[in-house]
C-alpha positions as CSV (number, residue, x, y, z in Angstrom):
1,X,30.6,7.9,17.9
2,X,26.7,9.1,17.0
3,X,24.1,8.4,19.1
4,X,21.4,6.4,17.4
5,X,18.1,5.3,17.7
6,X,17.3,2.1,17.9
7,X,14.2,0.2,16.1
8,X,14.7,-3.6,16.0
9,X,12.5,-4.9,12.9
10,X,11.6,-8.2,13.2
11,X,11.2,-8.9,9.4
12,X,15.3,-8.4,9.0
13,X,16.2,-9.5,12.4
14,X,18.6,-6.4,12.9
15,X,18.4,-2.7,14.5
16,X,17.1,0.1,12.0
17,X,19.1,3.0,12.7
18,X,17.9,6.8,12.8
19,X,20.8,9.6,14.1
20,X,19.2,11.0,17.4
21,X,18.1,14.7,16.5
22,X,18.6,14.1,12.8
23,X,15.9,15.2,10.0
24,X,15.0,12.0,10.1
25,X,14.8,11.8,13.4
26,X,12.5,14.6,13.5
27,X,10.6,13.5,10.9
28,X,10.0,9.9,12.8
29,X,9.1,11.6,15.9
30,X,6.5,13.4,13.8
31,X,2.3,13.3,14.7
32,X,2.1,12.4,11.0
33,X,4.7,9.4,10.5
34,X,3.1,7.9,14.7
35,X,0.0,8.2,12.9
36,X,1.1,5.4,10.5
37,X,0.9,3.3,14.0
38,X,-2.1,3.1,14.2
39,X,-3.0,2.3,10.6
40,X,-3.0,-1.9,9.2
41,X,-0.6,-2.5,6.3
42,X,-3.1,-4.3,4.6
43,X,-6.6,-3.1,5.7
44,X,-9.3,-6.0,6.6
45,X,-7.0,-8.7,5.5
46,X,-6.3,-10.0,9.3
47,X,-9.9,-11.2,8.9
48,X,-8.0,-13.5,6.5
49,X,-4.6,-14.0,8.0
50,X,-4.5,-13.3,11.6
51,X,-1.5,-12.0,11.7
52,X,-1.7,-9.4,9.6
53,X,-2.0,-6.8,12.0
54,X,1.7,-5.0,11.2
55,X,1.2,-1.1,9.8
56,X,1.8,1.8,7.6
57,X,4.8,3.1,10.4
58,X,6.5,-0.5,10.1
59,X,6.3,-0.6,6.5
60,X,7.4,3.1,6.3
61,X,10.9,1.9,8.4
62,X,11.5,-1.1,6.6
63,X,11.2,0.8,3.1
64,X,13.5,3.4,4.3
65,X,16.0,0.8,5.6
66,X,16.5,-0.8,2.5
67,X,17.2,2.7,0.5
68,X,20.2,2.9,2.9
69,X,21.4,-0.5,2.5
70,X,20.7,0.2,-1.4
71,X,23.1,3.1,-1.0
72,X,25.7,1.4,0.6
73,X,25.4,-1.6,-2.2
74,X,26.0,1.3,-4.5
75,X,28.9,2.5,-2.9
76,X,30.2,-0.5,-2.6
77,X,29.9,-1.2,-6.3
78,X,31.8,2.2,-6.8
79,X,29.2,4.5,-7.4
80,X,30.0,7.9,-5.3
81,X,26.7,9.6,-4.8
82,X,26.0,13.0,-3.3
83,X,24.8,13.3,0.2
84,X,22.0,15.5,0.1
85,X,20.0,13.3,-2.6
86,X,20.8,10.3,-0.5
87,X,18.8,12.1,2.2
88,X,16.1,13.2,0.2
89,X,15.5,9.6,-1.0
90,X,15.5,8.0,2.7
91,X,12.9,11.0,3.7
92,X,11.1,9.9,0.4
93,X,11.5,6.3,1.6
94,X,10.7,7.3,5.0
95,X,7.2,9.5,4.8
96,X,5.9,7.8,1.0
97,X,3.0,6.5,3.3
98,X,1.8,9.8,5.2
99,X,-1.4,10.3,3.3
100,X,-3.0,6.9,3.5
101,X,-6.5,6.3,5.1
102,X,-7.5,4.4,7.6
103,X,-7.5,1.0,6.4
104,X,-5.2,1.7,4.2
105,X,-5.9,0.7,0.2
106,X,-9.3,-0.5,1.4
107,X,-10.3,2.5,2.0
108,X,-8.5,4.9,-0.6
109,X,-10.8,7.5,-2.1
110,X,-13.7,7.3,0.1
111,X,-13.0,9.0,3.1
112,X,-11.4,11.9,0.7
113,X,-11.8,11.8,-3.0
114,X,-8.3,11.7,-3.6
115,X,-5.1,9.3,-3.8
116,X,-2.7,8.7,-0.9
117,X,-0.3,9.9,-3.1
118,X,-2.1,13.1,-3.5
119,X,-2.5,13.2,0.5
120,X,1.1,12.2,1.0
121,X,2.2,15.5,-0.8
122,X,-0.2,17.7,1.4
123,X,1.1,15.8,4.0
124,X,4.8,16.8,3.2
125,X,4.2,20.3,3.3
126,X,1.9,19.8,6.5
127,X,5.8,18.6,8.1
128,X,7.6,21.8,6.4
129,X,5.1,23.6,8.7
130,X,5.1,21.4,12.0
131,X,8.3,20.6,12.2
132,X,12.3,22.1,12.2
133,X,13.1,20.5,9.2
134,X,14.8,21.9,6.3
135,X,12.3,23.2,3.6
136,X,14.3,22.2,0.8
137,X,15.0,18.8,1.7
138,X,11.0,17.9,2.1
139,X,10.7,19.7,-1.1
140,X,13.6,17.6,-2.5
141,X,11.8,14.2,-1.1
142,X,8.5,15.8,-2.4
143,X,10.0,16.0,-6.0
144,X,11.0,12.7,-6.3
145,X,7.8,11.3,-5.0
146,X,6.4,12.9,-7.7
147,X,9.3,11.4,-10.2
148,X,10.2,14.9,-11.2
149,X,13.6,14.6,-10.1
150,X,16.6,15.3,-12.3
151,X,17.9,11.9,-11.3
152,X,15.9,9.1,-12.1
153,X,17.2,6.5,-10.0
154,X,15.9,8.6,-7.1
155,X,12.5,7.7,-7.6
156,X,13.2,4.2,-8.9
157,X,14.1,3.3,-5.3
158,X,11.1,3.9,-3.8
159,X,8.6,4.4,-6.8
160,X,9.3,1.7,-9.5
161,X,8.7,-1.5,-10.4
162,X,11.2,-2.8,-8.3
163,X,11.8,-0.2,-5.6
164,X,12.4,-0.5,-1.9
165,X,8.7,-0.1,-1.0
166,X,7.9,-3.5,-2.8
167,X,10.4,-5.4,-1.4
168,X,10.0,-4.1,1.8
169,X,6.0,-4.6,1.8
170,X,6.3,-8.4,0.1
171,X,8.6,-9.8,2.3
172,X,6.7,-8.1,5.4
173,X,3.5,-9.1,4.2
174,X,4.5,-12.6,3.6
175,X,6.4,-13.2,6.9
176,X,3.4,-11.8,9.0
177,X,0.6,-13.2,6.7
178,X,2.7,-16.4,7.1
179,X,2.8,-17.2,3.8
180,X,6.2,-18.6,2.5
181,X,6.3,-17.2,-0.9
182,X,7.1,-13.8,-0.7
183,X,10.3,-14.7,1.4
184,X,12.9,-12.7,-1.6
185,X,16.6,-12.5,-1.3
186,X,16.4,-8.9,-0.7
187,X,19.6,-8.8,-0.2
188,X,20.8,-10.1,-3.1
189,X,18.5,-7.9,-5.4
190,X,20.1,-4.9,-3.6
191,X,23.8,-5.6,-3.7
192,X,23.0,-6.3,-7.8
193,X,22.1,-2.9,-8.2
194,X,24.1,-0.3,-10.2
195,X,23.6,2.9,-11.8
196,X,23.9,3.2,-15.9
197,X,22.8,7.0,-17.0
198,X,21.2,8.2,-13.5
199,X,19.4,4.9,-13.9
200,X,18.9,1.7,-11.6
201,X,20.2,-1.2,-13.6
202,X,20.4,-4.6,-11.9
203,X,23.8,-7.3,-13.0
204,X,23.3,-10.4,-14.6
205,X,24.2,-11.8,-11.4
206,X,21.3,-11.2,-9.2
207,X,18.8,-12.6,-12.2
208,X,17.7,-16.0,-9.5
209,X,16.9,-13.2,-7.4
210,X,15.1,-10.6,-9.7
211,X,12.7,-13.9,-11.2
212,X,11.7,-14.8,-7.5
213,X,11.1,-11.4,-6.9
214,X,8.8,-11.6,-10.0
215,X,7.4,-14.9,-9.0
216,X,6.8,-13.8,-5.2
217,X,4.6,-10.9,-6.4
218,X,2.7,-12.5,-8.8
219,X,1.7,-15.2,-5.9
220,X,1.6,-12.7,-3.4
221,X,-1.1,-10.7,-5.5
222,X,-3.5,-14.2,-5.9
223,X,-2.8,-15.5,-2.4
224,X,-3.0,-12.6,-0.3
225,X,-4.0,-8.9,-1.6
226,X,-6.6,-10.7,-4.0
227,X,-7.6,-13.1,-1.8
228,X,-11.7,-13.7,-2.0
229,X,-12.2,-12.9,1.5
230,X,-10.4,-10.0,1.3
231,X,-12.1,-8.4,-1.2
232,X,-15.6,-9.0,0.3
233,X,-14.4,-7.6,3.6
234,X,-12.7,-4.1,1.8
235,X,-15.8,-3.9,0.1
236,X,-18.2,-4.3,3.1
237,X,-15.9,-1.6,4.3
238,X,-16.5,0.6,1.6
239,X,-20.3,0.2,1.6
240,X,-20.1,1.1,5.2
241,X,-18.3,4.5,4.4
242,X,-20.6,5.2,1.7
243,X,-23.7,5.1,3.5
244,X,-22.2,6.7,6.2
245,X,-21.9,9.9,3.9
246,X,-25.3,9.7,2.8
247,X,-26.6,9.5,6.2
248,X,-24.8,12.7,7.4
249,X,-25.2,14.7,3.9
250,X,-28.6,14.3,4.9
251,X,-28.7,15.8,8.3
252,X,-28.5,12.6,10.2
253,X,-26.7,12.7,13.6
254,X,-24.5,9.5,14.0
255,X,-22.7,8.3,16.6
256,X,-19.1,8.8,14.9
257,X,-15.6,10.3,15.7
258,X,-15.9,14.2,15.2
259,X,-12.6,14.0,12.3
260,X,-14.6,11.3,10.4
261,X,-17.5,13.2,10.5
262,X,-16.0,16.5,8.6
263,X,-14.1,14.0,6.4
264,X,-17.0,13.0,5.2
265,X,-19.3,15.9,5.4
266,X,-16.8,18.6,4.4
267,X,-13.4,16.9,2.7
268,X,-11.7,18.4,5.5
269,X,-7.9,17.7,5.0
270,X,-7.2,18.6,8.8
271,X,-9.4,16.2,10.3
272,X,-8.2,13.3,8.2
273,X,-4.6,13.0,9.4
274,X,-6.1,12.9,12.7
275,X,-7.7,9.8,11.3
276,X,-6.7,6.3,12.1
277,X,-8.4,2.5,11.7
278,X,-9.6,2.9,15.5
279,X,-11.8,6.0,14.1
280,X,-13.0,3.6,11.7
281,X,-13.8,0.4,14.2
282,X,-14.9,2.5,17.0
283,X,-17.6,3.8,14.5
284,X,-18.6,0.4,12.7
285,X,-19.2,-1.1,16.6
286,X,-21.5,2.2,17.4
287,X,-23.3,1.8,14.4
288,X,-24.6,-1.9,15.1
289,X,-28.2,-0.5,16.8
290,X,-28.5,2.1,14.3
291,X,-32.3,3.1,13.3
292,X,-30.9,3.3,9.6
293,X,-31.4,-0.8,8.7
294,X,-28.4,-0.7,5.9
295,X,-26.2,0.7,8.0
296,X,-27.0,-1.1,11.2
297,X,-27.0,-4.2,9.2
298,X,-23.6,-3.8,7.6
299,X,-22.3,-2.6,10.8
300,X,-23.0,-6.2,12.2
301,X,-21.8,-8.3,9.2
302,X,-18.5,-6.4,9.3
303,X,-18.1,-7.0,13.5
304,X,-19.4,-10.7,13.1
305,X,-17.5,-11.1,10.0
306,X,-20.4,-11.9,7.8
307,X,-18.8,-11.2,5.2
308,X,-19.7,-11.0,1.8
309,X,-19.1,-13.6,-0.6
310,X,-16.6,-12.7,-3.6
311,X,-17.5,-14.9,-6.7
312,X,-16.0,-15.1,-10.2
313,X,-18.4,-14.6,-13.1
314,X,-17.9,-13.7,-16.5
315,X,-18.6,-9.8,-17.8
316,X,-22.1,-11.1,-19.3
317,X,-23.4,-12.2,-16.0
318,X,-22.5,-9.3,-13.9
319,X,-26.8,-7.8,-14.6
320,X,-27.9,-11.1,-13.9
321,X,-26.0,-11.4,-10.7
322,X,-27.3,-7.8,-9.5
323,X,-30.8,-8.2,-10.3
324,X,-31.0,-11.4,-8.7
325,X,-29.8,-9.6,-5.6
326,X,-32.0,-6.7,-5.7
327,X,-35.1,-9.5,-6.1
328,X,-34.2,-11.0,-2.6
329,X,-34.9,-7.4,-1.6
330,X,-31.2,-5.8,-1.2
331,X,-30.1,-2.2,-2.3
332,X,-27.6,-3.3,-4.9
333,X,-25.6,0.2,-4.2
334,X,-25.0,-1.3,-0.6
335,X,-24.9,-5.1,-1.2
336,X,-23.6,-5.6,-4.6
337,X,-19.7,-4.6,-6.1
338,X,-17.8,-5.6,-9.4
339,X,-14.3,-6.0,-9.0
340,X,-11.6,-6.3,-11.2
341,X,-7.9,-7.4,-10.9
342,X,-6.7,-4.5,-12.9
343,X,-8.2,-1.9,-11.2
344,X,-6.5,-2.3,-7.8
345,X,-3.3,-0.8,-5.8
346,X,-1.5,-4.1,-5.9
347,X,-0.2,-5.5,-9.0
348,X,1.9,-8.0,-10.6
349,X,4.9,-7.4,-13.2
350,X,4.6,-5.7,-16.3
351,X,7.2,-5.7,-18.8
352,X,5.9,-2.5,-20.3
353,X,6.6,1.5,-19.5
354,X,9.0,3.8,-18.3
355,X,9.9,1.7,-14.9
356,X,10.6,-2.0,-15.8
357,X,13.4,-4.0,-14.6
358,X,16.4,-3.7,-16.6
359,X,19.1,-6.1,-16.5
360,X,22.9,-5.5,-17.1
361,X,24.1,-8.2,-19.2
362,X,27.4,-7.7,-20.7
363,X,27.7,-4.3,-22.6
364,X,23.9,-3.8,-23.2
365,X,21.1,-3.5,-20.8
366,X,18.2,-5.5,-21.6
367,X,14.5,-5.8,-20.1
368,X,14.6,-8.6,-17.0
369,X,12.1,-10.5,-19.3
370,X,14.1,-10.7,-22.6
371,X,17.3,-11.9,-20.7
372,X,15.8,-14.4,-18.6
373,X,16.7,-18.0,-19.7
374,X,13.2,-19.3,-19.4
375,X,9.8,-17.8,-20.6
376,X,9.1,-17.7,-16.7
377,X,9.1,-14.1,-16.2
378,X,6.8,-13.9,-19.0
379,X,4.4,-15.9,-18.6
380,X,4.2,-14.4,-15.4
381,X,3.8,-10.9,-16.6
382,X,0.8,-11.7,-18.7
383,X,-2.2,-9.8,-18.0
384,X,-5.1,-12.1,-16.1
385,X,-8.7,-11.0,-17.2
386,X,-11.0,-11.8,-14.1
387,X,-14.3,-10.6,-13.3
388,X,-15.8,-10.9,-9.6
389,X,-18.7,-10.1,-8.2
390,X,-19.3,-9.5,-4.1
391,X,-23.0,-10.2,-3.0
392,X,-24.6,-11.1,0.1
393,X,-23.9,-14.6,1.6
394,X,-27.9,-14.9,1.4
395,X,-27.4,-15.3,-2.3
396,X,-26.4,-18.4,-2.1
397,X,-28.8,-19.4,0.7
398,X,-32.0,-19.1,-1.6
């Protein structure tokens, strides 16, 4: 029998398995996948729900454990699929996380002016470098990241609208947020899958499962990742990032991690996969005596949680809101935002594009929306039009 690591992942109650001195194994042992340790699921949001301190690594092993019980469903269902693009989908699974900041999604695209997806591919090759593991299969894993691969289904397991990296990220988000709603029957989404031209098709039979799924991300995306307080704190965040790069561009010596510093100052890709939210924290606690009064100040509201407060407004009042801040004497490029639900990483269901759900249902396969006995799914696929604002608490202290 093989020896095996064992990882016991309290969101499925059993033992995820890795072959000792496997690629994957390798890979897992990696200074880029232990990075992923040390870097929040879900950013600021413990400042919301306590428990929300699981991480990037965790995520990264649950998303690869359900590709392999995905592949097993498949087999079951009589599907006979090769072994090599099996692999290359659990490293896909496995390492789909390496290039996010610190703070994850909160953070994207300040540190470095590019996506985690982006960094994830440097990342990759970063592994083909640092570690015995076969070239082609990272370039195999890097392929289908990018959904260049010849199969589709490869990257609609981990990249799709219903992929192994969203049920793998509601459920854990729900159980340690504590939220009961994003509780899905993963595995009876997974053993509904089949494969209809290279594609992922779900049967008939899982469609109770596939509209809680639905459901569960839709309330999942109001309740937690667009949660008011949430927003204000990732923005406070942001701020705090921003005026750290203006203070350094212009010759200012802060006290701050070394990598953060050529991050910031120079793009430098090395440093920031040394990077992790303790870089981040460390710096923001320094920061609190700072001479510079904007970024002592939003040091101290981020450590005290003072937040910010998020507010819904409509599009018209969006000038008035920012003036009235800049009267009670605040930089409005430090203590004003605009947020909109459409413009972040988390979203609801769509029934549009290349990567909806599509259902099996007898001989033809049909959107999950157009199959569903109700106008559930539907109604919740509709796009919400919301308009926030995130000011200073002393706003509404006037």
């Amino acid at each position: 029998m093989k020896k095996h690591k064992l990882l016991m992942d309290p969101v499925y109650e059993e033992f995820i398995l890795f072959e000792r001195d496997s690629s994957l194994e390798r890979i897992l042992r990696s200074r880029l996948l232990q990075r992923l340790r040390y870097i929040r699921q879900l950013g600021p949001c413990y400042l919301v729900y306590p428990g929300a301190e699981h991480t990037r690594f965790q995520h990264s092993l649950g998303t690869y454990w359900l590709t392999v019980k995905l592949f097993e469903y498949l087999e079951l269902n009589g599907f006979n699929l090769d072994d090599e693009i099996k692999l290359s989908v659990e490293v896909a699974a496995l390492t789909h996380d390496l290039g996010h900041s610190p703070f994850s999604h909160a953070l994207e695209g300040y540190i470095l002016p590019f996506h985690h997806e982006d960094l994830t591919q440097k990342a990759l090759a970063l592994l083909i470098e640092e570690e015995s593991v076969d070239r082609k299969l990272i370039e195999s894993a890097m392929k289908i990241l990018r959904k260049e691969h010849e199969k589709p289904f490869t990257h609609q397991m981990v990249s799709s609208q219903l992929d192994c990296d969203r049920l793998d990220y509601l459920r854990r988000d729900a159980f340690y947020t504590g939220v009961s709603f994003g509780r899905i029957d993963t595995n009876r989404i997974l053993v509904s899958a089949n494969l209809e031209n290279d594609r992922l098709v779900w049967s008939f039979k899982g469609l109770n499962a596939l509209e809680s799924y639905v459901m569960s991300r839709y309330q999942m995306y109001w309740a937690v990742y667009f949660h008011k307080v949430n927003l204000s704190a990732q923005v406070l965040l942001q701020k705090i990032v921003i005026r750290l790069r203006e203070l350094l561009l212009n010759g200012e010596k802060l006290p701050i991690d070394e990598n953060l510093e050529r991050c910031l100052k120079h793009n430098d890709l090395e440093a920031f996969f040394n990077l992790t939210d303790g870089n981040i924290t460390t710096a923001i606690y320094m920061l609190q005596k700072h001479k510079d009064e904007i970024i002592s100040d939003l040091s101290r509201r981020f450590i005290r949680r003072e937040l910010f407060k998020t507010v819904e407004v409509k599009p018209s009042q969006v000038i008035e809101f920012r003036e009235r801040v800049e009267k009670l004497g605040f930089d409005h490029r430090y203590y004003f935002e605009v947020v909109e639900p459409s413009k972040v990483a988390y979203s609801y269901y769509s029934p549009k594009g290349d990567d909806v759900i599509r259902v099996k249902f007898g001989d033809r396969v049909e959107e999950l929306s157009n199959v569903a006995p109700t106008d559930a799914v539907k109604a919740l696929s509709r796009e919400v039009s919301k308009t926030y604002v995130v000011v200073p608490r002393e706003f509404f202290e006037q």
